[in-house]
Every structure is written in structure tokens, then in C-alpha cells.
N, C-alpha and C positions, 0 to 999 in steps of 0.2 A: 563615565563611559556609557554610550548608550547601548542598552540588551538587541543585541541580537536576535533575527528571528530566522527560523530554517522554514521552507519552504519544500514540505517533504510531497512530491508528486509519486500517487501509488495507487493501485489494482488491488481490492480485495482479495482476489482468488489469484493470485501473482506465485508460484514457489518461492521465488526470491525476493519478494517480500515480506513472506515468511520466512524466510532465513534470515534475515536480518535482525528476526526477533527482538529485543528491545533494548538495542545498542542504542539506538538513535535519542530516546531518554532519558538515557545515561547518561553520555558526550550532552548533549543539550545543557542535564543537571550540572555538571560537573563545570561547564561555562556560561551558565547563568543564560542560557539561550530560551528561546522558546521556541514553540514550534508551531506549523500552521497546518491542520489536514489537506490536502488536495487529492480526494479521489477523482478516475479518470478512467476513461472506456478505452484500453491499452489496445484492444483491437483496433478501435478507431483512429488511433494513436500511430500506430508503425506504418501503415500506406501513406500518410500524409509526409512522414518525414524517413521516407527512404527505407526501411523497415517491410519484414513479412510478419503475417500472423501466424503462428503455430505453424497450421497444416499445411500450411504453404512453402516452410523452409523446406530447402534439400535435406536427403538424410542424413548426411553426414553433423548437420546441425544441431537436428534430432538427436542422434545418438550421443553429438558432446555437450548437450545440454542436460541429459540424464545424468554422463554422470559426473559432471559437475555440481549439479544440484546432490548426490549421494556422497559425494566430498565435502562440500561444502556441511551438509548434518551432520554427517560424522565428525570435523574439523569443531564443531559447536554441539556436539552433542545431544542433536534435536530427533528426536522422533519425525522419519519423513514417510510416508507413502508412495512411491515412483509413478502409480498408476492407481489413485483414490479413484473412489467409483461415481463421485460427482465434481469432473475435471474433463472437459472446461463445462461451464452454467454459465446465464447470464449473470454477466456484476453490478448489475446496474441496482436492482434491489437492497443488496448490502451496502454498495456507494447512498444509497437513499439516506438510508438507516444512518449512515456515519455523520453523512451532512447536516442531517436535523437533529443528533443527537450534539453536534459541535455549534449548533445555531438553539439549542435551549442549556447546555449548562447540565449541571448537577450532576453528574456522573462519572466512572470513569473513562474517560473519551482517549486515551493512548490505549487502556484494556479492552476497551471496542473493537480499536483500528487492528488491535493485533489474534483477536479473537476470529475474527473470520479467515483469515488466512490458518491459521490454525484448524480450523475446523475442516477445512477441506481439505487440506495435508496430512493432517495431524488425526484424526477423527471420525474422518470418514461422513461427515458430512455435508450435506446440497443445499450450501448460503443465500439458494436463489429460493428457494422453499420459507413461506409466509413465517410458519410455527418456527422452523428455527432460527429467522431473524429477530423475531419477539420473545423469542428465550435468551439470546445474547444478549437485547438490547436490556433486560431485567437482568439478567446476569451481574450486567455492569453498573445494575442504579441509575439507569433509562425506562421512562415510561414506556412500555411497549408499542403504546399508540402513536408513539411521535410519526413513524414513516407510514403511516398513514397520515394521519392529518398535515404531514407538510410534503407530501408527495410530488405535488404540482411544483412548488418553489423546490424542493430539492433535484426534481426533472430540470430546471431553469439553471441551476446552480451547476447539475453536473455539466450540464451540455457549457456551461461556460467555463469551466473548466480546462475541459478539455482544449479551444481556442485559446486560454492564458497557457498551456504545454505548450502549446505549439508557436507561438511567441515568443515565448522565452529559451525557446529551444531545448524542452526536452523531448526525448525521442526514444524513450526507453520506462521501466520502471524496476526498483525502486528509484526516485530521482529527487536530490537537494539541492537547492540552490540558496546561496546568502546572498544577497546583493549579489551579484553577476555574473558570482563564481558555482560552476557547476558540476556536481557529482555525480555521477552514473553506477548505480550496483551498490547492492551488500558489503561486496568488497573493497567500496573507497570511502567507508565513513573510517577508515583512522583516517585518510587524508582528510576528510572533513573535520575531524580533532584536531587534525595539525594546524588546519587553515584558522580556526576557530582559537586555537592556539596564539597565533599569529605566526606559526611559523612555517607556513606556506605561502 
């Protein structure tokens, strides 16, 4: 049988990609799946495929996105911040970071991806800030120096990124896809076990 691969499309600084926290390589472990990083400029992401950015929804949006994301922690347990004091930052720095730490190896690259969302939920700190990208990326058994020296190809890689979402249609984040089948949110990786399962 051949291994399956998840196709996980995600925003560093996302809440509910931090809420997710680290279901997705569980279910992966648990069916011999593996996974594939795809960070992606979410802002750039939601005008193209029908989608507002943040500031742009109605309130009423706003308001059930709060406290969804305050259910959703409590429901799991997680230490959340509703209103961290560096939200939103650019993500493009931390997408840097993650793409050339999955493009050299050696570390640990699922404790990466989930450390920055962490940090600015969870922490209270601004992932868009040089020193604490090079503290994570040591954190996890990454040369510090990586997102600098592949800066340019990781600029290259993100922006291509973002074009494979929108292809493939996704239009949101967190977002998995196996072959053709597509999950949307935190909340649909049981269904992604089920499918993975085969029994969806």
C-alpha cells in the first residue's frame, strides 16, 4: 500500500492553526502518512478565492470568531491569548524560516511549524522579529542562519505556494488535502482520520 502524503496548507501566525496543535501528527503517525509543509500569505489568500481579511469582515464575524477560537482552547485545553499584543505581524519571515528549515533537514520541522503559532497566541510574542525567529529556529535543532541564507529561494517558494492554494482550491487556513480530498479547519481532522481510515 502506498504511504500517503497530507498536504497541510497553513499561516504561521493563524489562531486556528494553533489550535490544531499537534493532531495532524498524530493521525499522520497513527496511519503511516506523512506530511508535507505548505506555508502561505492567508491574507493574500482570502481575496483571491471569495474570502475577507480580518479587518475587513463584519462584526458580527468578528465577534463569532472570538469566541470560537475561546471554545475551541478551552475544548483542548490550550492556553490562548484573545487579543496577544503582536497580532496580526507580518508571516512572511516565520514562513521563511519554516521553508528552509524543511528544505535543509535535521531538526525538528512539525516543532517549528507549531512553535510559531504558539508563540504569538500562547506567549506573547512578534514572530515577525529577527531574534525570535533565530531562537525558535535553535530551539528546534535548526541552524539559525538558515532564513537568512535561503531568503531569496524561500521568497520564491512562498510566493509559489500560495498559486498551488489557489489551484488546488484552498481557500482558507488550516487546510489538508490528500489526493483531491479536501479538509478545511481544526475541526475536520477527525474527518481527515476517517478518510485516512478509509472510512470516508
Amino acid at each position: 500500500m502506498q504511504m500517503q502524503q497530507i498536504d497541510y496548507f497553513f499561516a504561521p501566525i493563524s489562531p486556528f492553526v494553533y489550535l490544531a496543535g499537534t493532531r495532524l501528527e498524530e493521525i499522520a503517525a497513527r496511519h503511516a502518512a506523512t506530511v508535507r509543509y505548505v506555508p502561505l500569505d492567508a491574507p493574500a489568500l482570502f481575496p483571491r478565492t471569495g474570502g475577507q481579511v480580518l479587518a475587513e469582515r463584519h462584526e458580527s464575524r468578528k465577534a463569532y470568531r472570538l469566541q470560537e477560537m475561546r471554545r475551541q482552547a478551552l475544548k483542548r485545553g490550550m492556553a490562548l491569548d484573545l487579543q496577544p499584543p503582536f497580532f496580526p505581524v507580518n508571516p512572511a519571515p516565520a514562513s521563511y524560516a519554516i521553508i528552509a528549515a524543511q528544505r535543509e533537514g535535521g531538526g525538528d520541522l512539525a516543532g517549528l511549524v507549531h512553535a510559531f503559532p504558539r508563540a504569538v497566541w500562547a506567549e506573547g510574542r512578534n514572530v515577525a522579529d529577527d531574534g525570535v525567529i533565530r531562537d525558535i529556529l535553535a530551539g528546534h535543532g535548526f541552524d539559525p542562519s538558515i532564513a537568512d541564507r535561503f531568503m531569496l529561494a524561500a521568497a520564491e517558494t512562498y510566493a509559489n505556494n500560495l498559486e498551488e492554494a489557489v489551484s488546488r482550491g484552498v481557500f482558507g487556513v488550516p487546510f489538508y488535502i490528500v489526493g483531491d480530498e479536501r479538509f478545511w479547519g481544526q475541526d475536520r481532522l477527525d474527518d481527515l482520520e476517517m478518510y485516512l481510515a478509509g472510512k470516508l
